[in-house]
C-alpha positions, 0 to 999 in steps of 0.5 A: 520293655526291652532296654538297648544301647542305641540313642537318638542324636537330638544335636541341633545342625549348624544348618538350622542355625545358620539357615533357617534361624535367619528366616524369622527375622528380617534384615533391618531388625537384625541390625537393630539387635546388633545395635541392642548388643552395644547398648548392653554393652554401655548397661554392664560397664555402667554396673548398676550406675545411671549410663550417660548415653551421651558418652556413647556413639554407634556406627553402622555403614552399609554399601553393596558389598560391606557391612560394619558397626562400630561402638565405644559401649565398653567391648567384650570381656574375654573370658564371656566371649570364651564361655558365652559370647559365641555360643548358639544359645544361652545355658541355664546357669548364664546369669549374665544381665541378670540385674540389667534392664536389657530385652535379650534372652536368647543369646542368639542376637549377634549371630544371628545378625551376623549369618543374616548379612553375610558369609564371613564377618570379624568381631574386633573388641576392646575391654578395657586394655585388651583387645582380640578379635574373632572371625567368622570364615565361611569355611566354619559355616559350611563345617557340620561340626560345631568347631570352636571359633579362634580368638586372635590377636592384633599384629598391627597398630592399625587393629587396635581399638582407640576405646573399649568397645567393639566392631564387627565388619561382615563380607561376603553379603548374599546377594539379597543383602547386597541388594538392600543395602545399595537401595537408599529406601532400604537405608531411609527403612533402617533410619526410621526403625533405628529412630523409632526402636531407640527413641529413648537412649536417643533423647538421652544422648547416645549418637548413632550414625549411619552412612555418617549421618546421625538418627534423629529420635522419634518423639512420643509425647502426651501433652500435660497441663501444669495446672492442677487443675488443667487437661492432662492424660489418662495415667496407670501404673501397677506391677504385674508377675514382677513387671512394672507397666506404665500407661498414658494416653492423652493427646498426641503432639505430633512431634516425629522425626526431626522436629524441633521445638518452636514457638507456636502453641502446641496444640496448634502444631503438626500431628504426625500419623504416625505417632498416633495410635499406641507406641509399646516399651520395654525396658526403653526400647519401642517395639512397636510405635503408632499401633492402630490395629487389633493387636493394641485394641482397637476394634476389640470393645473400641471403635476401629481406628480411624482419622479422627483419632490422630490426635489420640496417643497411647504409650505403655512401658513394661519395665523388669531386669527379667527379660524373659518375664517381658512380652516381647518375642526373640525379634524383639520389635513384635509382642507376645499377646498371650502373656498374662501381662499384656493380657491385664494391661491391655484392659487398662489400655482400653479404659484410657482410649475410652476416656479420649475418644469420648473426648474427641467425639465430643468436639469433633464438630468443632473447629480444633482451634475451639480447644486450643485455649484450653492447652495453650500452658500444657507441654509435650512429656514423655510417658515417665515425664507425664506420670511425674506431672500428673501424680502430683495432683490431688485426684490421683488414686494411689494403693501400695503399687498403684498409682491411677489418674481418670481426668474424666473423672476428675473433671479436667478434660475442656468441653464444648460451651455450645452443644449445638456448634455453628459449624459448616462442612467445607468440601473441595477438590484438589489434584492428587499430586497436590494433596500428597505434596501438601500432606509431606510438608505438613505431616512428614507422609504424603498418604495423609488422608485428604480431610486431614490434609485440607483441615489442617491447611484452614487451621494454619490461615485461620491461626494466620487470620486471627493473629493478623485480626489481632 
């Protein structure tokens, strides 16, 4: 074979990066990984210690012709953003977060966001008492070559940052952008992946606001008897190629976006649609939430999803300080199935789905008001919370990293008294527009199903009823 001096060029273009890179994510999940990189941020300067979220805020505004997010989550150090923050990928030996329960691995995010929204941005950051910035020209993106970016300092007052932390500001939207951010759905869209995506650090008191109003979270709940031997969901926790995973699945409580607490029995109250179904964790971010599809089993070996599961809810958490070993892909809001741990998970997902629509079948002739009694001391938890709940019964299988709860087999799940209930089917009609005012306020959506909608208006007179009886 004749050896020569020729090479091939293998650089990948600016171009691609700035281009084509854009096209795999859309605009509200690039703005969620914006927000991921501030909470990083509150992860690192924590160092290892438990970060008090209430400590921190995240602002984003949005017009027609701007874009800005603003956080106190401790800013950039300059020498990571010399060497790291601003590079087009991350290198082998970069061991930053290496011991941070973060989802980013690519290195890509900021950037990324960043040529989605527009053609010229500023980063701005505080750490500690140093404050620069780096802007983004759009003379820099039209360069072929891969010039390094200028780090400037502040020349005014006004510039300095009041706490560590960083603000990006992007200009120069596309028109495509411009249009988005000027339609209020867009804005109600971002509100809700932002609500649902960060659900936990929400909980746990970190404020984000957007156009000035704050998120409120999304709660996933199961709900859990405190008696021993009362109804509680199913539970599974095992470590898998170094990944911790946790499941529930129980009863969905229905508590969605802005709900508060209130006095009626929580079996009784409002189901949300949209928390039924399975909601996936990783490292506290919700990649997914309400599934319904093949993608978390249903219709695999498991009846297709349909209404009279809404009161079923499965959450599951894959917990590392390793992103790359999590299965969730670059956008970080869709799952990599062909990993081996979702793989062995998903059967474990598919036992506890079994337990619960066998449940549902059992009563599903009998009025939901049968059951309430049962429930009438459970309250709603959280996947962690439930696992605490629950582990402390004495029918827990527990070996080295397992811990397993079959309420099924433990025999605590309520059952009929009648086998041959005294039911009688209800039928009637009513305007559509009716029903979806209807199914808004009692549901949050108006595309509940009509069923759904006029059984859930009979439970609230007959509750109404039987107090009123009483």
């Amino acid at each position: 074979m004749k050896l020569t001096n020729d090479s091939a060029v293998a650089v990948p273009t600016k171009q691609f990066f700035v281009s084509m890179l854009t096209r795999d994510i859309n605009l509200a999940d690039a703005i969620l990984d914006l927000v991921d990189n501030c909470l990083d941020g509150a992860l690192r300067v924590a160092d290892g210690k438990t970060v008090d979220y209430s400590r921190h805020f995240v602002r984003i505004n949005l017009t027609a012709d701007h874009f800005s997010i603003a956080d106190n989550c401790g800013g950039i150090p300059r020498e990571v953003a010399k060497n790291y923050a601003f590079k087009m990928g991350r290198e082998p030996d970069d061991e930053r977060d290496s011991e941070t329960e973060t989802i980013g691995m690519y290195g890509v995010g900021m950037k990324r966001a960043i040529f989605k929204i527009g053609r010229e941005a500023l980063v701005r950051t505080r750490y500690a008492d140093d404050t620069f910035e780096v802007p983004i020209s759009s003379d820099w993106l039209d360069a072929k070559n891969w010039d390094p970016l200028p780090i400037n300092e502040p020349t005014e007052a006004s510039e300095m940052l009041a706490e560590p932390g960083t603000t990006i500001h992007v200009g120069t939207l596309y028109e495509g952008v411009s249009r988005h951010f000027a339609n209020e759905a867009f804005e109600n869209e971002l509100r809700t992946a932002i609500a649902e995506h960060f659900t936990m650090f929400l909980q746990a008191g970190l404020n984000v606001e957007l156009n000035g109003k704050s998120v409120e979270p999304v709660y996933v709940e199961v709900l859990v008897s405190p008696r021993k031997d009362g109804p509680a969901p199913f539970v599974f926790q095992k470590t898998i190629d170094g990944v911790l995973v946790s499941i529930t699945v129980g009863l969905n409580t229905g508590r969605s976006l802005g709900d508060e607490d209130d006095d009626d029995s929580t079996f009784e109250r409002d189901r949300s649609s949209s928390t039924a179904g399975w909601t996936v964790l990783c490292n506290d971010r919700a990649v997914i939430v309400g599934d319904k599809s093949r993608l978390t089993g249903w219709g695999d070996g498991i009846p297709l999803y349909h209404p009279q599961f809404a009161i079923i809810t499965g959450i599951i958490e894959f917990r590392s300080k390793h992103a790359d070993q999590l299965p969730v892909t670059t956008t970080k809001r869709a799952l990599d199935t062909s990993s081996n741990v979702w793989l062995e998970s998903l059967v474990k997902m598919k036992e506890g789905m079994r337990i619960w629509i066998s449940y549902t079948n059992q009563w599903k002739n009998h009025p939901r008001s049968d059951q309430s009694g049962y429930w009438k001391d459970a309250t709603p938890l959280s996947l962690n919370r439930a696992i605490a709940a629950v582990v402390e019964r004495d029918t827990v299988k527990r070996a080295d990293t397992l811990i397993e709860f079959n309420p099924q087999k433990a025999k605590v799940l309520p059952e009929p008294q009648e086998k041959t209930p005294s039911s009688r089917r209800i039928v009637f009609s009513r305007p559509i527009e009716e029903v979806r005012l209807v199914s808004k306020m009692l549901f949050d959506t108006d595309d509940e199903k009509p069923g759904i909608v006029g059984e859930r208006c009979f439970e609230l007179v007959l509750t109404k009823s039987k107090k009123q009886g009483g």
